[in-house]
N, C-alpha and C positions, 0 to 999 in steps of 0.2 A: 830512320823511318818513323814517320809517326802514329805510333798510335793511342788513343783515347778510351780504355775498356772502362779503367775505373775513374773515381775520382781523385786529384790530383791529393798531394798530401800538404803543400803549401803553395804559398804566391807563386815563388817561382815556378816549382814543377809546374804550373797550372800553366803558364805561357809555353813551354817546352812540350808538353803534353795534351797539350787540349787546344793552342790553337797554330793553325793552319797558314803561313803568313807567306803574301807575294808581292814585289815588287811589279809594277807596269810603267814599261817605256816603251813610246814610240821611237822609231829609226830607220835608216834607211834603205837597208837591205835586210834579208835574212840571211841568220850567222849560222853556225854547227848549233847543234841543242847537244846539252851535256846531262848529266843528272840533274841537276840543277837551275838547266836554263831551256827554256823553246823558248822558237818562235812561230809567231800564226803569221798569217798574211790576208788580207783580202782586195778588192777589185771596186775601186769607187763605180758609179753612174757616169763619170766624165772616162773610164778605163783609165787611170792612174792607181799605182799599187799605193797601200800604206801595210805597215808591217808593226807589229807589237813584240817586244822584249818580254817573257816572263821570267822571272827569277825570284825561286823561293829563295824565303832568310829564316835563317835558323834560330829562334828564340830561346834565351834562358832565363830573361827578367824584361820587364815592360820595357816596351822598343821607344822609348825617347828618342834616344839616337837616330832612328829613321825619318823620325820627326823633326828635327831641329830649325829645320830653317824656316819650320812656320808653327811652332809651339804652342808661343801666345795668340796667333792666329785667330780670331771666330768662326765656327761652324756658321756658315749664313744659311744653307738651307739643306733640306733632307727629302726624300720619295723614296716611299716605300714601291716595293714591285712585289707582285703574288704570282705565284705558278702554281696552276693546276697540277693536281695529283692527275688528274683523268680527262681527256681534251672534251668528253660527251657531257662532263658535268653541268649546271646552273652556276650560276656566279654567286648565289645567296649562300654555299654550300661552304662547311668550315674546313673542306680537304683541299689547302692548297698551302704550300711551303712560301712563306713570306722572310725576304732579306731587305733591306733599308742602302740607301746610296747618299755619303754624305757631301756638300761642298763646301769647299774651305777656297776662299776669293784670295785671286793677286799672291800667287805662290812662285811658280817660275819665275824665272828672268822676263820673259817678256811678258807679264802679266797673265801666266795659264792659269784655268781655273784646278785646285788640286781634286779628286776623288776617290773616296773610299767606301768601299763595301764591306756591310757587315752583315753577317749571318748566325746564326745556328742552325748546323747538322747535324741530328741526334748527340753526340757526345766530344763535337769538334765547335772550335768558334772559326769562321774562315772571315779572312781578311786580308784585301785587294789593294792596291791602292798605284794611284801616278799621275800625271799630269795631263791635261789634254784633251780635245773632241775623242779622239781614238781611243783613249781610255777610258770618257766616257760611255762609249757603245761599250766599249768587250767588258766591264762590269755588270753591265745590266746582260748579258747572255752567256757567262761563264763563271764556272765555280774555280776557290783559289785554287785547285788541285786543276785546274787546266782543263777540265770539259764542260763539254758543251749544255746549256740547259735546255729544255724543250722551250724554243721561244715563242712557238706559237699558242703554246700553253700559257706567256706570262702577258701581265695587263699593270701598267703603270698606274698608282694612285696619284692626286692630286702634289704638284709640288708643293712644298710647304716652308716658306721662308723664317726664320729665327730671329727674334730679338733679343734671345735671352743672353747674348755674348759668350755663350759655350766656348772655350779653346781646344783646340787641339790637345795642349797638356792636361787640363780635367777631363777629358774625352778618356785619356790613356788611365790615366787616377783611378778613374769610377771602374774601368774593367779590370785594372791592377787591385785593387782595392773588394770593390762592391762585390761584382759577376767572379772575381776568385773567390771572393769569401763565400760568399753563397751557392758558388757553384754545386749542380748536384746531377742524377742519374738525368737520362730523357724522359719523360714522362707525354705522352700522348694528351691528358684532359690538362695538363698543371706545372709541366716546362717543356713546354714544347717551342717549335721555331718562330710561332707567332707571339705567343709571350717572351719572348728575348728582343723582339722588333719593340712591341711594346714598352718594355721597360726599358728601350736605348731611348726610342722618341720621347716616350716619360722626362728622363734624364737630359736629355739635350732642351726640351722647354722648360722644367723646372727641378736644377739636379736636386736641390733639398726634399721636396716630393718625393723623389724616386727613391732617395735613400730608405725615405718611411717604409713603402709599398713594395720596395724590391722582394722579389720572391715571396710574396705573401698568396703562398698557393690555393687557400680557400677562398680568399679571395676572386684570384684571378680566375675558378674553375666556374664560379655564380657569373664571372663576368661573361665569360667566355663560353656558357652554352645558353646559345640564341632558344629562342621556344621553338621554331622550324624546327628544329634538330635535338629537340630536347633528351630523346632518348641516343645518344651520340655513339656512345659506348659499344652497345648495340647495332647501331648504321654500321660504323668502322668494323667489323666482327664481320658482317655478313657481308658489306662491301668489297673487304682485302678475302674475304673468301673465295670470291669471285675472279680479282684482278689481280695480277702482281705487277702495276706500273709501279705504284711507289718505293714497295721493296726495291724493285731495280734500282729507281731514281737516286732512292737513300745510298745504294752502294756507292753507283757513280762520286755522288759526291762527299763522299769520304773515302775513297778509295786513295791509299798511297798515291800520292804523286812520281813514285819510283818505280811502281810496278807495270811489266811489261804491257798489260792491257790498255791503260791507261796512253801510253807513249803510241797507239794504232789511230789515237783520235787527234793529233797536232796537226792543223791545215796545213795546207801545203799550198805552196808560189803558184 
């Protein structure tokens, strides 16, 4: 089971412990779901089924291995996606949980495009990833742990294509590496979900940069509060007084992938 209270004690724990890791394949049918595996299903515009494989993998040190057949690979391009804490909110507002969707080109056999999703959930890093149109929808509307995100809540940013030849094996490096080493608590003004979006896109256009600026939390706290929202601290205070979507939201998506709650929300045929 995983869980993420504290901070991890080295590299590896930090894979084993703190992130969240799924395989996605498209297939032909739906199979038995085990601890370890569902599947979803849905219903195209033309009434033909497609169906998705999910299968957690269990980490103990950087997943190379799951990588391998496109390692040296280039990241060619990234989008970010945001979802609202609150569907009544303004778009200008800084309460929305931001994850990044990577493409890595000419990965399958018959030339699929590969995709992987990356996130921070308060004390979890989750991470998606397989080949395919199919794959690409259910990244962008579900967390690794298999639920579903409020989609009406989320709003795709501009896609953003890459020169900088990123691979796939420095992709794995910098979080093996960087985001272990510096890994720390959740913090609301100064590591939150959107400053980990930030320092991956940082990192995928200019990893030398990123190295400097990683986790440079004074930094990112002057960056990161807009003068709309100057007094933030206070908004979130009297806001969450108010509301508990996001509480919720946060549970969902860190909630065991094993536990029985969790298993009430896999589509069905």
């Amino acid at each position: 089971m995983i869980t993420c209270c504290h901070a991890p004690r080295n590299g590896e724990s930090w894979w084993s412990e703190v992130v969240l890791c799924a395989q996605l394949e498209e297939v032909m049918w739906k199979g038995l779901a085990t601890e370890d595996i569902l599947y979803f299903g849905r219903t195209t515009d033309q009434g033909d089924k497609r169906y998705i494989r999910l299968t957690w993998k269990d980490l103990d040190k950087a997943p190379y291995d799951l990588f391998k057949s496109c390692l040296d690979k280039p990241i060619s391009a990234y989008k970010e996606v945001d979802e609202k804490w609150f569907s009544w909110q303004p778009n200008n507002l800084l309460t929305y949980h931001a994850f990044t969707i990577l493409e890595v080109e000419n990965v399958g056999w018959f030339g699929e495009k590969l995709f992987i999703m990356i996130e921070r959930c308060t004390e979890t890093v989750q991470l998606l990833y397989g080949l395919g149109s199919e794959v690409e929808l259910f990244v962008s509307q579900f967390y690794a742990n298999g639920q579903q995100r409020n989609t009406h809540q989320c709003s795709s940013q501009p896609r953003v294509k890459l020169s900088s030849s990123v691979t796939v094996r420095q992709l794995i490096e910098w979080m093996d590496k960087a985001v272990a080493k510096n890994w720390g608590p959740y913090n609301l003004l100064a590591k939150n979900c959107q400053h980990f979006a930030s320092d991956l896109q940082r990192f995928l256009h200019n990893p030398r940069q990123a190295q400097e600026h990683m986790w440079n939390e004074k930094e990112i706290m002057v960056k990161s509060l807009r003068p709309d929202v100057a007094n933030l601290d206070k908004f979130l205070d009297r806001l969450l007084g108010e509301h508990t979507e996001p509480e919720q939201e946060s549970s969902l998506a860190n909630q065991s992938h094993r536990s029985p709650r969790f298993l009430l929300v896999c589509l069905t045929t």
